[in-house]
ZAVO-278146 format. One line per field, with one value per atom (N, C-alpha, C, O, CB): residue number from 0; atom name; x, y, z. Coordinates in steps of 0.001 Angstrom, whole numbers. Atoms other than C-alpha are relative to their C-alpha. Glycine has a CB too. Example, Ala and Ser with C-alpha at 12.3 -4.5 7.8 and 13.67 -1.06 7.14 Angstrom:
2
pos <- 0	0	0	0	0	1	1	1	1	1
site <- N	CA	C	O	CB	N	CA	C	O	CB
px <- 890	12300	900	1936	-992	-820	13670	-770	-261	414
py <- -1190	-4500	1200	1181	27	-1190	-1060	1090	2198	462
pz <- 0	7800	0	665	1246	-60	7140	730	899	-1415
// end
This chain:
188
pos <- 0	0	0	0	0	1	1	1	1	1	2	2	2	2	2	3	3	3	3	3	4	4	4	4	4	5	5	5	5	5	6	6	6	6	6	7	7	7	7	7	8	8	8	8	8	9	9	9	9	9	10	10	10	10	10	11	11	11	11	11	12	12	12	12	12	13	13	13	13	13	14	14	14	14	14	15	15	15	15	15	16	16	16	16	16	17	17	17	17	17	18	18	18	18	18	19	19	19	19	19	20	20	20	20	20	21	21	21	21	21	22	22	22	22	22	23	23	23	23	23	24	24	24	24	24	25	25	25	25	25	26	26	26	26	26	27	27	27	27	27	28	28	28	28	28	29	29	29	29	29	30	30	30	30	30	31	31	31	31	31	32	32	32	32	32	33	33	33	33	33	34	34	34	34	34	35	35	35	35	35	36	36	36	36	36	37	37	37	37	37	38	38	38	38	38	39	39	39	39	39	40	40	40	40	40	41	41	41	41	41	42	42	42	42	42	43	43	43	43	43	44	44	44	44	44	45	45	45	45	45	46	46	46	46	46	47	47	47	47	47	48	48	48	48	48	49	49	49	49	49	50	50	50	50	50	51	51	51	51	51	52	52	52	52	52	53	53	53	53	53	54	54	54	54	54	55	55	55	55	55	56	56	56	56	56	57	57	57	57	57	58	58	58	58	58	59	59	59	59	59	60	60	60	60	60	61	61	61	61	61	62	62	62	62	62	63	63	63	63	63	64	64	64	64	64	65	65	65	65	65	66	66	66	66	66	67	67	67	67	67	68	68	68	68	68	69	69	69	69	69	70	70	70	70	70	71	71	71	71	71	72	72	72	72	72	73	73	73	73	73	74	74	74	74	74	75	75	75	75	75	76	76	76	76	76	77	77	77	77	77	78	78	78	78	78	79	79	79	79	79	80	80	80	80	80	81	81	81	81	81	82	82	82	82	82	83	83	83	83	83	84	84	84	84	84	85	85	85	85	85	86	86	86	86	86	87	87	87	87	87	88	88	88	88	88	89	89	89	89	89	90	90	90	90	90	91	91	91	91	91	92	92	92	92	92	93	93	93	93	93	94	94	94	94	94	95	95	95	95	95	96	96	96	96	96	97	97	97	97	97	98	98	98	98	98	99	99	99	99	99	100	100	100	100	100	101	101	101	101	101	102	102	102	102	102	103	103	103	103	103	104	104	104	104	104	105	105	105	105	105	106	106	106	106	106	107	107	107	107	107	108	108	108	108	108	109	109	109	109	109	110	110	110	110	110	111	111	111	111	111	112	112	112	112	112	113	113	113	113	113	114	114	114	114	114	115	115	115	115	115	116	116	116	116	116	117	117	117	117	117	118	118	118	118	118	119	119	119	119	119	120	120	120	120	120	121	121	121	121	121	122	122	122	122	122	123	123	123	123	123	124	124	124	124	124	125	125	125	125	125	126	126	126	126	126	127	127	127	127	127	128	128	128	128	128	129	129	129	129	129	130	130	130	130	130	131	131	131	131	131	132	132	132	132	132	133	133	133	133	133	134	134	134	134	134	135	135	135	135	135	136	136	136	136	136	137	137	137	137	137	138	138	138	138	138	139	139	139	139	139	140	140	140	140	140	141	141	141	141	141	142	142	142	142	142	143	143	143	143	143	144	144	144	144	144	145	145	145	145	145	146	146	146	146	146	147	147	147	147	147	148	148	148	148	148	149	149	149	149	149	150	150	150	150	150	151	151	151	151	151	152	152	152	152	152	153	153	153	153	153	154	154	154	154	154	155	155	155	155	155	156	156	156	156	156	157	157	157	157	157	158	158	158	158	158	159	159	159	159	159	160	160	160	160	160	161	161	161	161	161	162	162	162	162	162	163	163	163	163	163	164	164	164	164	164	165	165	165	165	165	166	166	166	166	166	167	167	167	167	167	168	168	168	168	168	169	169	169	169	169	170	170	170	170	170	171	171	171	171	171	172	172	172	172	172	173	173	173	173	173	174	174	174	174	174	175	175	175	175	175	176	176	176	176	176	177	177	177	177	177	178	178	178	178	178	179	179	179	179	179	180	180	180	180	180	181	181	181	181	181	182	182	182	182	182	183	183	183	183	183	184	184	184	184	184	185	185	185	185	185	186	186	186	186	186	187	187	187	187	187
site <- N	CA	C	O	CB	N	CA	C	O	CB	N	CA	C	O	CB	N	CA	C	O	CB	N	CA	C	O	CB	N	CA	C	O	CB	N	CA	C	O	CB	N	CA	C	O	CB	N	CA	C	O	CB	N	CA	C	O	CB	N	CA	C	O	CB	N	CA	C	O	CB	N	CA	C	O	CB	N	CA	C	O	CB	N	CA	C	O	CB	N	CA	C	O	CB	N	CA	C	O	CB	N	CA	C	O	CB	N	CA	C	O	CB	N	CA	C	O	CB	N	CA	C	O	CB	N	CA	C	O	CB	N	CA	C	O	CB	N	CA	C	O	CB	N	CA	C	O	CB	N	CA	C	O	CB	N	CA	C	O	CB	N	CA	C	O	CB	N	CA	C	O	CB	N	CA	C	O	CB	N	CA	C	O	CB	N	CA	C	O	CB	N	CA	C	O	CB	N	CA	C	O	CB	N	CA	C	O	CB	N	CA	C	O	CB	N	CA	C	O	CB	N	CA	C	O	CB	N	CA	C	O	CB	N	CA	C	O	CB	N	CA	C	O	CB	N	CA	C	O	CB	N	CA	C	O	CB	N	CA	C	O	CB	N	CA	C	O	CB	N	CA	C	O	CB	N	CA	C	O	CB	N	CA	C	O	CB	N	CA	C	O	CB	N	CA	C	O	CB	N	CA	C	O	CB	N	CA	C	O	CB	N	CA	C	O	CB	N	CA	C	O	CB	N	CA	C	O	CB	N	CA	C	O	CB	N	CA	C	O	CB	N	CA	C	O	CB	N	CA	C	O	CB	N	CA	C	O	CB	N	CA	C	O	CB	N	CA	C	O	CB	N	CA	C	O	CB	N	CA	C	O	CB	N	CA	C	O	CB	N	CA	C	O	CB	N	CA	C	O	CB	N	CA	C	O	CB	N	CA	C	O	CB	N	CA	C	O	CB	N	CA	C	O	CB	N	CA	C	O	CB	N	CA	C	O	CB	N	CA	C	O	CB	N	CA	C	O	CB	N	CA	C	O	CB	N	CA	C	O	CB	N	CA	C	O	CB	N	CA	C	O	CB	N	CA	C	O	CB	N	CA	C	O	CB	N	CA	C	O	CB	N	CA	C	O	CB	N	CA	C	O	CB	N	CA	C	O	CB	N	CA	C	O	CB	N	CA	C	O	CB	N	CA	C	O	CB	N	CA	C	O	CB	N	CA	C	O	CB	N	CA	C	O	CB	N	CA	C	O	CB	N	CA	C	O	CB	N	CA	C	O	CB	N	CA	C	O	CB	N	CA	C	O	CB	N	CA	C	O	CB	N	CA	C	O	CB	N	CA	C	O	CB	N	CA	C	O	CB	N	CA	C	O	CB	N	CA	C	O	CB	N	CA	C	O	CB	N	CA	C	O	CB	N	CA	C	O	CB	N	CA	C	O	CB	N	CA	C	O	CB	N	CA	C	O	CB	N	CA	C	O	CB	N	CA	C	O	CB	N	CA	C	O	CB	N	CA	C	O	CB	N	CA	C	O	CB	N	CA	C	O	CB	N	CA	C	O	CB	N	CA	C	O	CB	N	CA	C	O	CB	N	CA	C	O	CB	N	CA	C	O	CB	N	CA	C	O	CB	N	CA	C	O	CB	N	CA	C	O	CB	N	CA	C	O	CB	N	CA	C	O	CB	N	CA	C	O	CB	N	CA	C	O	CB	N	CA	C	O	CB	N	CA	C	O	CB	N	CA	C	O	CB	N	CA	C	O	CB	N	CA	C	O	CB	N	CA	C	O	CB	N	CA	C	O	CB	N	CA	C	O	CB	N	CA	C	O	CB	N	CA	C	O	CB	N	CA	C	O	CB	N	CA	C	O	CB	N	CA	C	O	CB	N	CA	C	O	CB	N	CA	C	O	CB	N	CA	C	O	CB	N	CA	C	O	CB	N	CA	C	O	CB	N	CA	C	O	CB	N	CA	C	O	CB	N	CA	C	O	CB	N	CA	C	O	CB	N	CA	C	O	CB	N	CA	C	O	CB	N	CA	C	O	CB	N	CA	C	O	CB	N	CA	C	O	CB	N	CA	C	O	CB	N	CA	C	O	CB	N	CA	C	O	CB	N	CA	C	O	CB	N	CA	C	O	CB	N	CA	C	O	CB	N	CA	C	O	CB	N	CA	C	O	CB	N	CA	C	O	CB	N	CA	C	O	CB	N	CA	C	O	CB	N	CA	C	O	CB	N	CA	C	O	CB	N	CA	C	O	CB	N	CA	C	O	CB	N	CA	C	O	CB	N	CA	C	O	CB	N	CA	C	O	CB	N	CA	C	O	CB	N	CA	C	O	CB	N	CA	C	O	CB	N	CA	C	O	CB	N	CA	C	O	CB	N	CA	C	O	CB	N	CA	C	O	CB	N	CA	C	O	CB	N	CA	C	O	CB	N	CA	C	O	CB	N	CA	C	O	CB	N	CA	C	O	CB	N	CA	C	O	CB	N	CA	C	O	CB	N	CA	C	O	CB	N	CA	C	O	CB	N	CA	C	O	CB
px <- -921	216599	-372	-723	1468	271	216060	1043	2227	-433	-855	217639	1121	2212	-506	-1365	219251	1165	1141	-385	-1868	222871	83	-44	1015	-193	223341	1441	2123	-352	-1669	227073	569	1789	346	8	226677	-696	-1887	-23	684	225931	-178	762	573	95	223991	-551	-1682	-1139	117	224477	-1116	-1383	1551	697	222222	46	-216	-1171	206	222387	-990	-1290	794	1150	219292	-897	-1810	146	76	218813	1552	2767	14	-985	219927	-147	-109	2527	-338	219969	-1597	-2294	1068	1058	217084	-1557	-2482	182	1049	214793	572	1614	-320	-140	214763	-809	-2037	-238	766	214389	319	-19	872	-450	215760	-1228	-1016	11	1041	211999	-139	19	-1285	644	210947	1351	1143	-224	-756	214483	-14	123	927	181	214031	-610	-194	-532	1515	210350	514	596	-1916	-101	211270	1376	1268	88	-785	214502	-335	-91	1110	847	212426	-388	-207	-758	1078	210097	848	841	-1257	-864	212585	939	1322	754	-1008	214793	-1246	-1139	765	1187	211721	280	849	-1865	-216	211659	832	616	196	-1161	214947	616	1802	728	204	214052	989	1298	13	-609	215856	-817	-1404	1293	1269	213810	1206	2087	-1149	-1162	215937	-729	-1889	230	459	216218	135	1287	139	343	215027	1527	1943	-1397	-1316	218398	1063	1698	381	-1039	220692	49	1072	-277	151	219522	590	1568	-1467	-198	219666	1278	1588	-886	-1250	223064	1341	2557	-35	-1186	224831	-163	486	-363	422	223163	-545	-128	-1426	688	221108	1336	2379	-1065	-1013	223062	1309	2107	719	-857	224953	-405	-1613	247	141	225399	-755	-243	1717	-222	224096	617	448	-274	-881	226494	1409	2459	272	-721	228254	-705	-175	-182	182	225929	-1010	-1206	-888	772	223746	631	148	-496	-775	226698	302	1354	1301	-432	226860	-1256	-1191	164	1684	222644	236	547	-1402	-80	222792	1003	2200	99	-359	223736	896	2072	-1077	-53	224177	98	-812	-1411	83	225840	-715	-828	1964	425	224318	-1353	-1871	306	1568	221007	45	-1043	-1059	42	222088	-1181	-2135	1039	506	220688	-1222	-2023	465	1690	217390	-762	-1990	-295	582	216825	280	-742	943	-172	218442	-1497	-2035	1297	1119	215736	-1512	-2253	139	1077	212753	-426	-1517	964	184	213549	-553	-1117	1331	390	212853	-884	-1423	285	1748	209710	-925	-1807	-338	916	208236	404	-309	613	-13	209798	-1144	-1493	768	1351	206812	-933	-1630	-693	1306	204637	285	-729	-596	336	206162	608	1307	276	-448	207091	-843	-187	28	1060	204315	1351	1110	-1623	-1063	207615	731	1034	871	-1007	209652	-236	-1366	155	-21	210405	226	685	1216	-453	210952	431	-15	-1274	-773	213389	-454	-20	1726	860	210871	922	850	-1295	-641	213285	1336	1996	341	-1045	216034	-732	-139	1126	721	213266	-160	399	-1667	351	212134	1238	964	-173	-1240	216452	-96	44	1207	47	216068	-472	63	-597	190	213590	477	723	-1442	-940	215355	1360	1865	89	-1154	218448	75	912	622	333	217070	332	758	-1760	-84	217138	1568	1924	-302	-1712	221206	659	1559	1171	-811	222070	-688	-1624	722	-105	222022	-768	-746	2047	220	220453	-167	-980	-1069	-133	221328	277	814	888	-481	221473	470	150	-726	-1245	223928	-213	-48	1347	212	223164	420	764	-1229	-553	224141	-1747	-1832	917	1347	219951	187	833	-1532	394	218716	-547	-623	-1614	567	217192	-1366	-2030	390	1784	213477	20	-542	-663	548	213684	176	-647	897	-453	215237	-1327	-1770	1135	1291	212128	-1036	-1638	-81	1093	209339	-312	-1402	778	-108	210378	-245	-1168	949	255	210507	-1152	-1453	1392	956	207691	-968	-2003	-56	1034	205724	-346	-1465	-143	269	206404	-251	-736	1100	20	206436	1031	724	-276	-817	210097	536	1324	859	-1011	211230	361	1555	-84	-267	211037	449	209	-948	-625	213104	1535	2477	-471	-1103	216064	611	-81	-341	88	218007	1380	2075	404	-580	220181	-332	-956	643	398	219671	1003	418	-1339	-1167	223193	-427	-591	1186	216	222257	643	1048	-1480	-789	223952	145	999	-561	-50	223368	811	1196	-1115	-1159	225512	1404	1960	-363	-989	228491	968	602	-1253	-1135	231298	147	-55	1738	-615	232379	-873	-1451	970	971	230202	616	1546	-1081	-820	230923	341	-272	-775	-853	233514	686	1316	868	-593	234336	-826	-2024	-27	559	233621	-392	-613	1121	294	232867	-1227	-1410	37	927	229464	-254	-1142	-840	24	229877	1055	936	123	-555	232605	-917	-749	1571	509	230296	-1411	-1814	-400	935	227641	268	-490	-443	-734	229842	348	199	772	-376	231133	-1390	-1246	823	995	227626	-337	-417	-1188	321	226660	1087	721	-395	-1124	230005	385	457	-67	191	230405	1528	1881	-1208	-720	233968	-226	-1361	723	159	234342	-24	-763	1101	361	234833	-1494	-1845	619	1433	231303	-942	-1917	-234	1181	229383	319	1302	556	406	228161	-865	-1984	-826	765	227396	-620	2	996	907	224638	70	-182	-1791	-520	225672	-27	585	1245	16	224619	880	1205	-1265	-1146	226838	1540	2005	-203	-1138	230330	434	636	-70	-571	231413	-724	-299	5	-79	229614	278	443	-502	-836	230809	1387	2013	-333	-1849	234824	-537	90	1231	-14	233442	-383	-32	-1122	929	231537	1726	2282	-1936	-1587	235583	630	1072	893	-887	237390	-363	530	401	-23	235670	798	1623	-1305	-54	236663	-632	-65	327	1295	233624	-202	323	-1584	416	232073	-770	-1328	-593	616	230396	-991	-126	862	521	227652	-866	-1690	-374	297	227012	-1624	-1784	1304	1131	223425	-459	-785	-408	-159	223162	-1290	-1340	882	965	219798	-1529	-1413	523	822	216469	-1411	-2460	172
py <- 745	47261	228	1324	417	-404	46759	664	395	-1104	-559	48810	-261	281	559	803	46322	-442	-529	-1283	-46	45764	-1453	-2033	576	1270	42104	-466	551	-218	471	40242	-619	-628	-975	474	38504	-6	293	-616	-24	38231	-1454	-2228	1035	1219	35276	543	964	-938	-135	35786	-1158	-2134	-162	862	33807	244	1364	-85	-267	33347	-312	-1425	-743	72	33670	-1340	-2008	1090	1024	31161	-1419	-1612	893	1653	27482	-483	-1636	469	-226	28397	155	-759	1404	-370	30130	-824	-1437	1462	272	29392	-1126	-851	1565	341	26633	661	744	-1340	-1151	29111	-683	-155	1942	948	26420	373	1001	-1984	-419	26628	1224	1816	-496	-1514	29926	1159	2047	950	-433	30766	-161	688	-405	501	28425	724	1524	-1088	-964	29794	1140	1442	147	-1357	32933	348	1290	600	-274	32905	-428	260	-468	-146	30772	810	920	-204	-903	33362	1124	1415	590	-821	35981	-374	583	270	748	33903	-50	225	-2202	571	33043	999	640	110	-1011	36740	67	764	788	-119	36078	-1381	-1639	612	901	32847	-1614	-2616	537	1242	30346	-340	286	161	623	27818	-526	-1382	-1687	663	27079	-1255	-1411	1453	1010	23761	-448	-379	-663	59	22644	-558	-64	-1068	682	20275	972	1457	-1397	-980	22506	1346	1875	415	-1291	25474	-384	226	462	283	23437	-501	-648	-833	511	22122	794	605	-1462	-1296	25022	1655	2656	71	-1526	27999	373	1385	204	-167	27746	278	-369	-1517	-342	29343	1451	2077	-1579	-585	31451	1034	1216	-413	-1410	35076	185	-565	885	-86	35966	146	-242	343	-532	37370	-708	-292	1560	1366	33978	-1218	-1977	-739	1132	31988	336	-348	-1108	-377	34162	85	-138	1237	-49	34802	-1195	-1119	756	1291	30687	-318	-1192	-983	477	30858	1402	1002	413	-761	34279	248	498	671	-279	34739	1457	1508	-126	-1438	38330	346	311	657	-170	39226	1743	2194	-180	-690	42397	520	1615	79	-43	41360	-553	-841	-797	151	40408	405	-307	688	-716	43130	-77	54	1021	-351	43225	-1195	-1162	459	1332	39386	-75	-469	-1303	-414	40024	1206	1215	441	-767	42725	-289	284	1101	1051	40740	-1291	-1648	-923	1081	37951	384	-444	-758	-749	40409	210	138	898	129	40951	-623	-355	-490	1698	37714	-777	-1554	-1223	660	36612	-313	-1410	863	-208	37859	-884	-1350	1071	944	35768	-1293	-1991	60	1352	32225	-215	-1223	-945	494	32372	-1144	-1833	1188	1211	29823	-1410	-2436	149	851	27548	-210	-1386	642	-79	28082	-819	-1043	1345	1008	25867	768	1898	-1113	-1061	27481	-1134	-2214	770	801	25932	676	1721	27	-280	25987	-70	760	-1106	86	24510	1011	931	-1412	-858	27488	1519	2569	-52	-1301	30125	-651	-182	450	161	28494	696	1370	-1746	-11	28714	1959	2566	-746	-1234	32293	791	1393	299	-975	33613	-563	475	357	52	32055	472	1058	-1133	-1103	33390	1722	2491	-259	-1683	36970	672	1818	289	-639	37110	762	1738	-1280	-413	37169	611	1443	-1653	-327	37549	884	374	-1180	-526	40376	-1468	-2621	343	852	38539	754	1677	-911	-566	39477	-1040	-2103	983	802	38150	410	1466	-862	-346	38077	-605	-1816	-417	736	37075	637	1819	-358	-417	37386	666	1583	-1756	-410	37710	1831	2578	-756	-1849	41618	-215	-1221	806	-579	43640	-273	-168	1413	-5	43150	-863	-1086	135	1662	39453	-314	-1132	-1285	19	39587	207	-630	1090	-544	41603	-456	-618	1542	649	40195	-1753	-2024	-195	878	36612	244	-389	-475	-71	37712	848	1020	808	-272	39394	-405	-104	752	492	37415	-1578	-1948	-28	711	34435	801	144	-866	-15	36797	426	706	-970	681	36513	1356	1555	-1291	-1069	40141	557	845	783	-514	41532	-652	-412	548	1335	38326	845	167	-2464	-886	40749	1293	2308	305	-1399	43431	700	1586	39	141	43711	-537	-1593	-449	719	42853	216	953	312	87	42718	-710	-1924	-489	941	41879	662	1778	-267	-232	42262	1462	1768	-700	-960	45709	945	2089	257	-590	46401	-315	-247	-104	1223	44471	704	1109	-2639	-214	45203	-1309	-1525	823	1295	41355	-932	-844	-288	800	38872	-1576	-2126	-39	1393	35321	-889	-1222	-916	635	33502	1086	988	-624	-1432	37035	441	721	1682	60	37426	1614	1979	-713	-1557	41594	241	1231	906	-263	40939	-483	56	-201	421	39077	770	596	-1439	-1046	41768	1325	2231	293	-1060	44276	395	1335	-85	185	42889	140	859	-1075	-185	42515	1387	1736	-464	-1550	46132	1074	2204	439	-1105	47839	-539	399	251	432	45546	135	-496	-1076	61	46236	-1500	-1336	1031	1160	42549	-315	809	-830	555	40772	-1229	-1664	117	1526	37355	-1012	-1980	-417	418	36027	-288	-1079	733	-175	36931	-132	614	1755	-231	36338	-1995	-2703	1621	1342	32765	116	585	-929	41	32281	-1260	-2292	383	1475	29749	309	1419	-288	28	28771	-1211	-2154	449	1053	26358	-409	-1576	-166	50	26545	35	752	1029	1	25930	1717	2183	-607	-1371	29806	1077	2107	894	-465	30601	-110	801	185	300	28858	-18	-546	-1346	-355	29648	1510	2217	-633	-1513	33211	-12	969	1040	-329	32657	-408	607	-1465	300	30937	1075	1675	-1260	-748	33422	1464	2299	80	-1140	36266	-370	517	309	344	34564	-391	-839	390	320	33874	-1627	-2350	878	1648	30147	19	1057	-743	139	28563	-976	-1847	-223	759	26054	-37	769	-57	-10	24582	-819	-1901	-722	355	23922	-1000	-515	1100	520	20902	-457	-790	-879	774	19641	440	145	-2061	-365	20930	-566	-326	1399
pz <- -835	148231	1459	1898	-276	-1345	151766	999	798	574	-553	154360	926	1106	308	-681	156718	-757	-1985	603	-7	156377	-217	861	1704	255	154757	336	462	-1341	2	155256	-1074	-1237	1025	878	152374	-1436	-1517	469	1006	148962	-852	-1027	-693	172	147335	-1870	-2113	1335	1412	142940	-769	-68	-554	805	140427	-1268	-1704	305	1887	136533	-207	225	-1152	454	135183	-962	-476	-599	802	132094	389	430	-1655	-83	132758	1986	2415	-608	-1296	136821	782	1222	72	-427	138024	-678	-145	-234	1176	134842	-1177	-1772	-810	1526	131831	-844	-869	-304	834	129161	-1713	-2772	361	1328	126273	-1121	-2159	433	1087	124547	-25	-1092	105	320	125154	-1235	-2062	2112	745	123753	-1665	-2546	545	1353	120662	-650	-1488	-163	1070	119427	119	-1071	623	95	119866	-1004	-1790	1558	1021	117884	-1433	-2424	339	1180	115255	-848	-2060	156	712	114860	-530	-1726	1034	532	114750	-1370	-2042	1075	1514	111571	-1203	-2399	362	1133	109638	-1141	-2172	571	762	108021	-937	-1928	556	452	106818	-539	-747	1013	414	105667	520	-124	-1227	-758	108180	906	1789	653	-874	109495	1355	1431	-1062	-1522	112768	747	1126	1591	-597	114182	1067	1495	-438	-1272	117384	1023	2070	5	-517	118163	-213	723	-760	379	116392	949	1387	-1514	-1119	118624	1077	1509	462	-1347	121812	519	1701	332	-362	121385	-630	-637	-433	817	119513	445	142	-1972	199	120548	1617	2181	-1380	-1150	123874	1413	1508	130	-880	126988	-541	156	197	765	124296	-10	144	-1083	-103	124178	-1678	-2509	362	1410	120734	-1032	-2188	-232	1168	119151	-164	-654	226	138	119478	-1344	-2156	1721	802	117687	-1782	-2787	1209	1041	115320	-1526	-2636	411	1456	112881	-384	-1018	-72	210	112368	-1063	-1927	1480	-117	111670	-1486	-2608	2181	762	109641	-1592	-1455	861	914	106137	128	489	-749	-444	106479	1764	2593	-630	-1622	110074	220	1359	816	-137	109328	562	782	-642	-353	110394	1217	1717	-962	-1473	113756	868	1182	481	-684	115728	-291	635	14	422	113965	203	124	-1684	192	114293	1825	2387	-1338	-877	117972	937	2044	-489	-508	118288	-94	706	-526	680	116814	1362	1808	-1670	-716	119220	1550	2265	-42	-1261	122407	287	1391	224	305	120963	579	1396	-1052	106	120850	1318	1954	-1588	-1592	123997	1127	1562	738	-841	126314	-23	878	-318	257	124503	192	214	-1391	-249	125175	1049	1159	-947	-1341	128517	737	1519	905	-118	129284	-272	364	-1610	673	127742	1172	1372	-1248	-1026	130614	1219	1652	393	-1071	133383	1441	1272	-314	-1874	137537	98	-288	1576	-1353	139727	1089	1572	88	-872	142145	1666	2572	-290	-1165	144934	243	1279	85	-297	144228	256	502	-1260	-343	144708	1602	2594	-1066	-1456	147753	1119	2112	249	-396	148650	395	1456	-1404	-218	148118	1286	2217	-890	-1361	150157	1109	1723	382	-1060	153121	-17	941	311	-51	152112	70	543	-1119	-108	151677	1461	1610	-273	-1361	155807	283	944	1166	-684	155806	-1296	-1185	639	695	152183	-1289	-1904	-247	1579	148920	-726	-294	-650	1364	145730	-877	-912	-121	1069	142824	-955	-645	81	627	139308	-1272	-1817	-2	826	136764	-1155	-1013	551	1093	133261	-1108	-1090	-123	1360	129735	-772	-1588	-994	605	128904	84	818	1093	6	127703	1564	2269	-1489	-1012	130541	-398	632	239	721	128696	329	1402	-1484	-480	128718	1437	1847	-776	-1233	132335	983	1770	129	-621	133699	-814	247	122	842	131338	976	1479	-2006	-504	132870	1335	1847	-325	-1868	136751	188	1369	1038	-362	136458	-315	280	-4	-34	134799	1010	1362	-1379	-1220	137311	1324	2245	206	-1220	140119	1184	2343	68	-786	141283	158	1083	-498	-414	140868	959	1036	-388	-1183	143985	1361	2544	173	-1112	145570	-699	-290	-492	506	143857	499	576	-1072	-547	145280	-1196	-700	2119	814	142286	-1486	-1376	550	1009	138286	-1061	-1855	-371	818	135883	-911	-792	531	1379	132320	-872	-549	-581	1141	128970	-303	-1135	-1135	421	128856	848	608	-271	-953	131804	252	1348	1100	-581	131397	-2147	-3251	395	1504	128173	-204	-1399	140	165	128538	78	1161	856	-459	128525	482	-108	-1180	-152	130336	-1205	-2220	887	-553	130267	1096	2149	-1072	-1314	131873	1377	1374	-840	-1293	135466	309	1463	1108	-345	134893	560	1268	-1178	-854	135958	1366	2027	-553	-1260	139066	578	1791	156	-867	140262	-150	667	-415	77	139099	1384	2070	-1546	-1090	141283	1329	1980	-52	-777	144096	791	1962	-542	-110	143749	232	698	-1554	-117	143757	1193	1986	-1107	-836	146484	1225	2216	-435	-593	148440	592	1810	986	-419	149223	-289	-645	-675	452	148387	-411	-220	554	518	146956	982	803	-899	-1143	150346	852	1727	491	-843	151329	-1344	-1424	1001	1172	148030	-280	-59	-1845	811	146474	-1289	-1493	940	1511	142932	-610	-862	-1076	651	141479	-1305	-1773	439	1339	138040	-559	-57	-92	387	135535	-1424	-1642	6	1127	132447	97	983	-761	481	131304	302	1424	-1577	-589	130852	1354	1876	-1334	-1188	133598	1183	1994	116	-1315	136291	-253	666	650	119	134855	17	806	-1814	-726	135011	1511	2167	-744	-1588	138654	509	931	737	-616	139806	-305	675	-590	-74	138136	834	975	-1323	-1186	140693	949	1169	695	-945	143308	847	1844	219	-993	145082	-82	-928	-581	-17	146149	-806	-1161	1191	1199	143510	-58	28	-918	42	143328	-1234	-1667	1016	1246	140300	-58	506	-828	451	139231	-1336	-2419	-99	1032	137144	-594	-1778	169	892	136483	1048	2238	-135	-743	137961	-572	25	160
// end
């Protein structure tokens, strides 16, 4: 983190916002189901599942919710390898580093910490971050705003002084219910 004294804080959700991660999400949950003999389908993923925490949509896909975690852990795997899939919102990186002069960036996502850093570092983008809140830091996951106060709170910032970029449904009713300004990200 840098040492000057920011006034503001400028949040980002990772998948849907920053990154289209729709394919890289797909193949990779594919590959992870196969084992377990579900061929997962490309529409069905993208309109039932994509944006979704896992442990929303896997018990719909899974026979056995017992194999969550392991099909969950499988998919973390294989991630690395199809990031090539992924799309940049080239014009909200650009947004960034000009915002870096006045404001915190941090981002707030429901993605693991592996896929989080695997992705920003393999474009490049990590060290446009002075902050990184993913599923593994958070008890609630959106629709709950615990990681955008959490962010807030390590960053000492209030909701007054923070803006959240957000492209989904529960995440922009979690990015409102902080309190902070909100700008919704609809199509990149």
């Amino acid at each position: 983190m840098e040492s000057k004294r920011k006034d503001y804080l400028a949040i980002f959700d990772l998948d849907g916002t920053l990154f289209d991660t729709g394919e890289v999400n797909y193949v990779s949950y594919r590959e992870a189901l196969r084992p377990y003999g579900i061929e997962l389908e490309h529409d069905y993923f993208i309109r039932k599942c994509n944006g979704k925490h896992y442990t929303e949509f896997l018990p719909m896909i899974l026979e056995n919710v017992e194999h969550m975690e392991m099909v969950h852990a499988a998919k973390k795997e294989v991630y690395g390898k199809n990031l090539e899939k992924a799309r940049v919102n080239r014009h909200l990186f650009q947004m960034i580093k000009l915002l870096r002069k006045e404001y915190y960036t941090a981002i707030v996502t429901t993605a693991s910490l592996r896929n989080s850093l695997d992705i920003l570092r393999y474009f490049g983008y990590l060290e446009l971050f002075d902050l990184l809140i993913t599923q593994e830091d958070i008890k609630k996951a959106k629709p709950d705003p615990e990681g955008f106060l959490l962010a807030m709170q390590k960053l000492n910032k209030d909701a007054g002084h923070t803006l959240i970029f957000e492209d989904s449904e529960v995440g922009i009713y979690a990015a409102r219910a902080s309190g902070a300004s909100v700008i919704v990200v609809n199509k990149f």
